[in-house]
C-alpha positions as CSV (number, residue, x, y, z in Angstrom):
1,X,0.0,0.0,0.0
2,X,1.3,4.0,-0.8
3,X,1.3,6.3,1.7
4,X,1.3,9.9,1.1
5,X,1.4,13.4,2.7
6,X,-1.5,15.6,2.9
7,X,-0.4,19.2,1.5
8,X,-2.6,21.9,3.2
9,X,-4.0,24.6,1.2
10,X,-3.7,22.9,-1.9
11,X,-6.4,21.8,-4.6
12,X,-9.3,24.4,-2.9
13,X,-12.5,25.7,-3.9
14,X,-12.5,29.0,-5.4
15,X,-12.1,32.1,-3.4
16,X,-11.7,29.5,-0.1
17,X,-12.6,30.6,3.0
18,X,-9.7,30.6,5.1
19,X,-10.0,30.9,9.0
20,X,-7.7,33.4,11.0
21,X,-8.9,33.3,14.7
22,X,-10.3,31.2,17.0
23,X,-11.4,30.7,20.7
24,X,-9.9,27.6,21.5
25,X,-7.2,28.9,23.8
26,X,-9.7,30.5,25.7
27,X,-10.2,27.0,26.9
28,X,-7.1,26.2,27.4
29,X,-6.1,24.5,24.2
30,X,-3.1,25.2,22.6
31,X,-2.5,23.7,19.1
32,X,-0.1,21.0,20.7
33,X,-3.2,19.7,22.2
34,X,-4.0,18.5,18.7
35,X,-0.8,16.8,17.7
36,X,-0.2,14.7,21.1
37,X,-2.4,11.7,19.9
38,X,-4.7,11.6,23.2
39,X,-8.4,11.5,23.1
40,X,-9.5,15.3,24.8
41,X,-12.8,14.4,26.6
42,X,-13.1,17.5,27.9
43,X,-13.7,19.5,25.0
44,X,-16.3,22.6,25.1
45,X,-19.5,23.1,22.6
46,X,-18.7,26.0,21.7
47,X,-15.5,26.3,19.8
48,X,-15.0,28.4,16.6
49,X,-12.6,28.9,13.8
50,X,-13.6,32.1,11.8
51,X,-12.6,33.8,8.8
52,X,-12.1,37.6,8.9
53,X,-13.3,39.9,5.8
54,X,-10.2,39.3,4.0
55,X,-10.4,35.5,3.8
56,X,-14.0,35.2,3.7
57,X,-14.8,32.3,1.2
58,X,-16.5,29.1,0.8
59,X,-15.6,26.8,2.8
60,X,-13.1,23.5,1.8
61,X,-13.8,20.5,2.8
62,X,-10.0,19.7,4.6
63,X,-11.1,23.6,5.9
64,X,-7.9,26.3,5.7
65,X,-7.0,27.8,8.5
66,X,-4.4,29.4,10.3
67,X,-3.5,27.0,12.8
68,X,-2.6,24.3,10.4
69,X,-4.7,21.7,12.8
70,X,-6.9,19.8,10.4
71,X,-10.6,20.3,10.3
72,X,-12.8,18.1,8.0
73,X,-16.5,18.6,7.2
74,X,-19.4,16.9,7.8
75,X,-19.1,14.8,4.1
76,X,-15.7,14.2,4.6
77,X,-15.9,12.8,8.1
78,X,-19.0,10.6,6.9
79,X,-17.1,9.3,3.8
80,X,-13.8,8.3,5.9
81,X,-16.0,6.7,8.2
82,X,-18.0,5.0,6.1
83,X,-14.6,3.5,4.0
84,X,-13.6,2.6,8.0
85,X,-11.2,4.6,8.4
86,X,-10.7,4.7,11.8
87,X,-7.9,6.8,14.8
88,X,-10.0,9.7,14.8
89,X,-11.6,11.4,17.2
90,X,-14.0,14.2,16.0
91,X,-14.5,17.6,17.9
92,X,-17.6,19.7,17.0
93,X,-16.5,23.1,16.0
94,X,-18.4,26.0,14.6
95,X,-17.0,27.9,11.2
96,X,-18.0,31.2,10.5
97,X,-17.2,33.9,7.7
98,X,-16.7,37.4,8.8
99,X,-20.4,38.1,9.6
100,X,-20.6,35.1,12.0
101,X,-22.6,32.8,9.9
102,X,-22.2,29.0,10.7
103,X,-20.5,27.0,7.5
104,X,-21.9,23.6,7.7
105,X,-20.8,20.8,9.9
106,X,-17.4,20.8,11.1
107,X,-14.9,18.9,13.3
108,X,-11.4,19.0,14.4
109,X,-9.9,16.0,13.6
110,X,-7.4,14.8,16.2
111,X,-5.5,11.9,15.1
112,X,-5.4,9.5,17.5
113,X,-2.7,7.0,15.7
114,X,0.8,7.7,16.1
115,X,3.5,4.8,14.6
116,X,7.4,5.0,14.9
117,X,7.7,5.0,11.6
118,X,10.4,7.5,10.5
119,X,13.3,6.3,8.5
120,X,16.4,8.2,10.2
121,X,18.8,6.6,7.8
122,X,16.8,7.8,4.5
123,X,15.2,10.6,4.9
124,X,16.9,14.0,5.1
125,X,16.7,16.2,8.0
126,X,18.2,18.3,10.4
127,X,18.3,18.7,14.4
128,X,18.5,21.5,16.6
129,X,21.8,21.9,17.5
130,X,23.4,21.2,21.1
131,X,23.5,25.0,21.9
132,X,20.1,25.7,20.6
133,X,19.3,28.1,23.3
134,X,15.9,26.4,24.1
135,X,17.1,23.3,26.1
136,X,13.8,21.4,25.7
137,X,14.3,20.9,21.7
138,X,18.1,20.4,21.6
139,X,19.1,17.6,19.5
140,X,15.4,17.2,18.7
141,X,14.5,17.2,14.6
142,X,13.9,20.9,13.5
143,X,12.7,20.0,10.2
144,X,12.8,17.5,7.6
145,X,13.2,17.7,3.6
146,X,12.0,14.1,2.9
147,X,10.3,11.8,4.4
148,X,11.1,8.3,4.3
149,X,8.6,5.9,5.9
150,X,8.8,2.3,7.8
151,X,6.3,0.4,5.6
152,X,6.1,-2.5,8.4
153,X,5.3,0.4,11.2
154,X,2.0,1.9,8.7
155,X,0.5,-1.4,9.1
156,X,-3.2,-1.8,10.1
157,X,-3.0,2.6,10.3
158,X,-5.1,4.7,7.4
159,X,-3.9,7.7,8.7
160,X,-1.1,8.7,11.6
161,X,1.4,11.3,13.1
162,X,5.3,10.3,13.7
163,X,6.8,10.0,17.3
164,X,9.3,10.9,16.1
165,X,8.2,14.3,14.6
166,X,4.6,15.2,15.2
167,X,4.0,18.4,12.7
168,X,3.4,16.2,10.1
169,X,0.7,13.6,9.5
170,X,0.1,10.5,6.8
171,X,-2.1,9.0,5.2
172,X,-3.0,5.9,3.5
173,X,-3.7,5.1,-0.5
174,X,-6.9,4.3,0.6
175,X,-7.5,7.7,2.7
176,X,-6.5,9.0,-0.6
177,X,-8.7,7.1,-2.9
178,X,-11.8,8.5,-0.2
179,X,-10.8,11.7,-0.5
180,X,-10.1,12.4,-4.5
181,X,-13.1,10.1,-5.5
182,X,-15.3,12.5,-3.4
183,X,-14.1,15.3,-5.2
184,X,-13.6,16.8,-1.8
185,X,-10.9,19.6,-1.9
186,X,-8.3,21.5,0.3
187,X,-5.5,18.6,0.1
188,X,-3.2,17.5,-2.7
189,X,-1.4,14.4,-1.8
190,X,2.6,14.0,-2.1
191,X,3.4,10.1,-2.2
192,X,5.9,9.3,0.6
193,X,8.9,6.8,0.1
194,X,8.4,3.6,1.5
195,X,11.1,1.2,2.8
């Protein structure tokens, strides 16, 4: 099976709406939160992501915004689900254009699913050096040119985040195959090397 990158922002409606604030730090969310691979049970009904006049648009269905967190609509979630696709936990959120008028159905999708599956030997990268001046990220991978993928490690996953760098997630042909048969939009896909 291929396994592939999600690039954000890409293949969108046009004129997309493109969301620039939101309240979820008011409750204490940071976008970490969203990248840890924990369930959040306590999450609040109340949650927007909003576009101001500037990016006001139609709506995609992998929805822009500014936080990079991914946000799927009501179709899209249905259609992953229905394909069982599964190592997703879905948190209602409201989307509004500038004049505060609700977008559809919307959810933040926090993937659940995280594999060891980065190739260090393959792939290029670079680390934060040993004098980086934040102590927590010393040594830590700053950022990566290409990805290189344990195949073994993606087994029985459709879609997951790396331990070993968890800014990025993957997806599975089949994820894929959901998303471009659907016509959905908001994600190209960049095909992954696979060892």
């Amino acid at each position: 099976m291929k396994w592939f990158q999600p690039i954000e922002c890409d293949k969108t409606v046009k004129k997309a709406l493109v969301c620039d604030d939101s309240n979820f730090e008011e409750y204490d969310f940071e976008e970490y939160d969203f990248k840890t691979g924990k369930e959040i049970l306590n999450w609040p009904n109340d949650v927007f992501f909003k576009a101001s006049q500037k990016y006001d648009g139609i709506p995609d269905d992998a929805l822009q915004n500014a936080y990079m967190i991914p946000v799927y609509s009501k179709k899209l979630m249905d259609e992953l689900a229905s394909a069982g696709i599964e190592g997703i936990q879905y948190l209602p959120v409201k989307v509004l254009n500038y004049k505060d008028e609700v977008q559809n159905i919307f959810c933040v999708a926090n993937l659940l699913n995280y594999a060891e599956a980065f190739d260090f030997n393959k792939s290029i990268y670079n680390r934060f050096s040993e004098d980086f001046p934040n102590p927590n990220v010393k040594g830590a991978i700053a950022g990566i040119m290409k990805f290189v993928l344990i195949k073994e490690k993606l087994e029985g996953f459709d879609v997951i985040r790396l331990k070993e760098y968890n800014q990025r997630f993957f997806v599975s042909e089949k994820f894929v195959e959901v998303f471009e048969k659907n016509h959905f939009t908001g994600y190209s896909f960049k095909e992954v090397e696979l060892i």
